[in-house]
N, C-alpha and C positions, 0 to 999 in steps of 0.2 A: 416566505415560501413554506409550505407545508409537503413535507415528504410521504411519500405511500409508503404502505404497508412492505412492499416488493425494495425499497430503501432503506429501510430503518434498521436492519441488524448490519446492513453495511456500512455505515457512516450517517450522521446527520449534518448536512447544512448548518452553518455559522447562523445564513440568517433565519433557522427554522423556528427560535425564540421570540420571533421580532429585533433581532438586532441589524440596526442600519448599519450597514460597511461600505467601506469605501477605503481611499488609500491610505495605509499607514506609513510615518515617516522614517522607513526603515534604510538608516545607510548602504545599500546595495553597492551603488558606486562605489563609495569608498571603504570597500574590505578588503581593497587587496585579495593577491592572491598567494597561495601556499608556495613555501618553498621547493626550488627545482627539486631537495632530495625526498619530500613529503610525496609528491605527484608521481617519482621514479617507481617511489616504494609501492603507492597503490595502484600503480602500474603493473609491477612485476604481481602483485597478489589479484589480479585480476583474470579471469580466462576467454582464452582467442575463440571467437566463435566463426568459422566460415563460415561466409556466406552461400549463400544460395536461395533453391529454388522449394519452396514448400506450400500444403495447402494450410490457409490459416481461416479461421472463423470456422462455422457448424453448421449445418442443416437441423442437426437435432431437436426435434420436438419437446426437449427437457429445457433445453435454452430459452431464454426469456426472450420473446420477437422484441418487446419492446425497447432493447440495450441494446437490439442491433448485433446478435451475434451471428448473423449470415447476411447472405450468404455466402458458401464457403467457396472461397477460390484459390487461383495459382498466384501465390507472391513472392516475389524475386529481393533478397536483401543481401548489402554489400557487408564485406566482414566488419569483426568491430569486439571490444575489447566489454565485458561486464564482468561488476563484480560477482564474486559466486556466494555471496549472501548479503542481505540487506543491512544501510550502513547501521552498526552498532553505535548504543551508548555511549564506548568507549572513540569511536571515529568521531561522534559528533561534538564529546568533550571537548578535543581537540582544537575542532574547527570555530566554535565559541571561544576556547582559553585564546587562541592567536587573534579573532577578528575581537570579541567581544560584542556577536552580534547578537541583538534581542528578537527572539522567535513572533510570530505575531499569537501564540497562546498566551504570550508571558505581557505583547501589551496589551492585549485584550483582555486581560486576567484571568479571564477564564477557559476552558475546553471540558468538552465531551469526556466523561468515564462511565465505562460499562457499570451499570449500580449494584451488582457482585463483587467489584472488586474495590468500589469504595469501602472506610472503615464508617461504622456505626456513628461514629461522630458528626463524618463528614454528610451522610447521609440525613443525617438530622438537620445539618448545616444549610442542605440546596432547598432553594427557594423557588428555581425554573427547570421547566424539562421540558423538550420538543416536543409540537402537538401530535397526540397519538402515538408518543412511542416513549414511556415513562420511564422504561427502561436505561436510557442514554440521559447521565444526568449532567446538568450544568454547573460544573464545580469552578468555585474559587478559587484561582492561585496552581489548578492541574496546567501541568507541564512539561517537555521535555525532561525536567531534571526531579519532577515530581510528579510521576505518573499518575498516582490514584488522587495528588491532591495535596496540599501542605504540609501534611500528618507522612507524609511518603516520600521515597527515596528512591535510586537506583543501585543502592549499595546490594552484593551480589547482582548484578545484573548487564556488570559494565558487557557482556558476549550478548545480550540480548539487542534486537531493533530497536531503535530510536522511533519516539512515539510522540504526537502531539507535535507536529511538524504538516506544516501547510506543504503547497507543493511550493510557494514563493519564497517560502525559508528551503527547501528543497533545491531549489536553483540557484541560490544563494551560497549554499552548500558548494554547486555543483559551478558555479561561478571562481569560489575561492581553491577549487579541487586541479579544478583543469579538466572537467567530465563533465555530464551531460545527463541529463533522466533520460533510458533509452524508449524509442517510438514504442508505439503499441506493437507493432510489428517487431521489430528488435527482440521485443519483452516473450511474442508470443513463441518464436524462433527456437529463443533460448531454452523457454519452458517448456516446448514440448523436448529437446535433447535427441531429434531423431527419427523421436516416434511420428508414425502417419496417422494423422487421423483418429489419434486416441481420446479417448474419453477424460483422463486423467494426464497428470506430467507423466506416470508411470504407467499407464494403461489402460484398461477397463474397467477394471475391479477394484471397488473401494478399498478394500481391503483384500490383497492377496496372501493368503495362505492364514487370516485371522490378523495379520500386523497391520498398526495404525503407521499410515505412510507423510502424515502432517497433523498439524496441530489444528484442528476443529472441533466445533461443537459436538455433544454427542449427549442426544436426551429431545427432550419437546422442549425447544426455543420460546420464548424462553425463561421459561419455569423448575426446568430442569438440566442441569449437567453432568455428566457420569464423571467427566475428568478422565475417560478411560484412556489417552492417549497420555497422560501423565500430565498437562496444562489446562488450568483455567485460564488464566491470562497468555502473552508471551511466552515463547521459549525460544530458549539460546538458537543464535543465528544459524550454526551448522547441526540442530537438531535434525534428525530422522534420516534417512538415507539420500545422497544428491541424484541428481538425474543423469539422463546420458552424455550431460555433459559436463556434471560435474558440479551444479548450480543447487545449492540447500534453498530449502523452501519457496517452492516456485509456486505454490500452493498453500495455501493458509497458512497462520502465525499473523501477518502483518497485509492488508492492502498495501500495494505499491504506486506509488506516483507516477504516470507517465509522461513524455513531451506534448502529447495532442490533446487539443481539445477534444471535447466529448460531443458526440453526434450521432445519433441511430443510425445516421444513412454511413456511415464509416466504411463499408464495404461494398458500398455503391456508387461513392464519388472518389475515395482516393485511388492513385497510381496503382499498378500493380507492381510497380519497383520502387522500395523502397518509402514506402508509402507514409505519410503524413497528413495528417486534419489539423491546418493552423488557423482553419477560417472563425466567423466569429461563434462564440457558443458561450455562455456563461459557468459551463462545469470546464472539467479537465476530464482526463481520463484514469482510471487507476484500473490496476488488476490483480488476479490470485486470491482475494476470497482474504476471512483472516480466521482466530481462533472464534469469531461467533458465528459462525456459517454454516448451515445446517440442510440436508436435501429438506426436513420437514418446514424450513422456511425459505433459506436462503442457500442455496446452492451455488453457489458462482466462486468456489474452487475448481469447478472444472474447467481447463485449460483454454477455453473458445470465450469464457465468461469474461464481462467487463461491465464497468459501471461508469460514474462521474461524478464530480462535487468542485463546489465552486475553490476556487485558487488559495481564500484565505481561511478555508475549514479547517479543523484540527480533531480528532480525538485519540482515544487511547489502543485502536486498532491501526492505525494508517501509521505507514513507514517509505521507504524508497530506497532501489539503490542504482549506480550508477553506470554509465558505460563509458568508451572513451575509443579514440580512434588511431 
């Protein structure tokens, strides 16, 4: 599969290289699941979100038609438990030291790093990169536990998102947790925190009063970054200010993994309670944009934005976190 222009700062396809995929023999069944005091605890650090009645998706002509971000309607969601930032390095440690499960980055050997944040070495080292987007390199041995790649680590970083994680190691995750990746809807609910119809998690305005309100791009994508938000890569999970409900970065840092498949027609075939797309599709869903998102390419931190990628994709943007009932 070869990804468009309108794709490529957001993620690339596994198989955008030519790589054939198919299932890998990852013990899913038997990982057990975390203990009753493990699940209490990320219970208790999790926040209540009522449900209700909101409009979700956009009309807005800045929206991409083609991701299907309208049109916008009334959706009805029952309450329900998310975490208030995306699971850390430090959670995902965890959840590996207990199961000892192999990510599918680590058996595929390889994943997706942004080629700024690889070192010189490694950069000299890649031999593939997705057609048309040279930028997103195919690195040996990058991984959950080695972000930019062999030569890397996540030492200082254990409060940052976990990275390089499919949405199937996601579920995996969310299998041995006692939680769940929440819907698009859940996800959309949460990030907007109240607000009707805003542009942003927090508003209208990019930036109100001159402050950077998440971690994004800032420059012409992508030849240039100012860094002016303090992040070229990642930043710590409760960076910047939370929303009105209390939820860090609901908007760039990290893409987030949802429950549904990915479908343009999203808002004109599912429920209007509680809604869900499990039919067939080859992507999933993810949302919020991450730190290479930019309006001069890729805009889709705004809060109606959404994208897809297939189930056993990985790179060094994409994270998830979870919810629970």
């Amino acid at each position: 599969m070869k990804i468009t222009n309108d794709e490529c700062c957001c993620s690339a396809t596994r198989n955008s290289v030519g790589i054939v995929t198919g299932p890998l023999p990852f013990p899913h069944a038997e990982l057990g699941t975390s203990t009753e005091t493990v699940r209490a605890e990320l219970q208790d650090r999790m926040v209540r979100i009522k449900g209700g009645i909101f409009i979700m998706g956009t009309n807005d002509l800045e929206g991409f038609s083609s991701d299907g971000e309208g049109p916008a309607r009334t959706v009805e969601v029952d309450d329900f438990l998310i975490s208030p930032h995306a699971v850390t390095n430090q959670d995902f440690a965890e959840f590996i030291q207990e199961t000892g499960y192999v990510t599918e980055a680590e058996q595929f050997g390889w994943s997706y790093v942004f080629e700024w944040l690889a070192s010189d070495k490694v950069r000299n080292e890649v031999q593939r990169v997705p057609y048309g987007v040279p930028w997103w390199l195919v690195v040996e041995g990058a991984c959950w536990h080695s972000p930019e790649g062999r030569d890397s680590n996540i030492e200082g970083r254990t409060n940052h998102p976990v990275v390089h994680v499919s949405w199937n190691d996601a579920l995996a995750y969310c299998a041995w947790s006692g939680t769940s990746l929440p819907t698009e809807a859940q996800w959309e609910y949460a990030a907007r925190g109240g607000l009707v119809e805003k542009t942003y998690v927090w508003g209208n305005e990019l930036l109100p009063g001159g402050e950077h309100q998440c971690n994004i791009w800032q420059g012409q994508f992508p030849h240039e970054n100012k860094v002016k938000d303090g992040y070229a890569g990642t930043a710590p999970v409760d960076a910047y200010q939370p929303n009105g409900y209390g939820l860090y970065n609901m908007a760039g840092n990290v893409w987030e993994w949802c429950l549904d498949r990915f479908t343009h027609r999203y808002h004109e075939i599912t429920d209007t309670r509680n809604p869900l797309f499990a039919g067939h599709s080859d992507k999933v869903s993810m949302r919020g944009g991450s730190y290479l998102c930019h309006h001069s390419y890729c805009n889709r931190y705004r809060v109606a934005a959404r994208t897809g990628n297939t189930p056993d994709s990985s790179s060094g943007n994409c994270g998830f976190r979870v919810v629970a009932h």
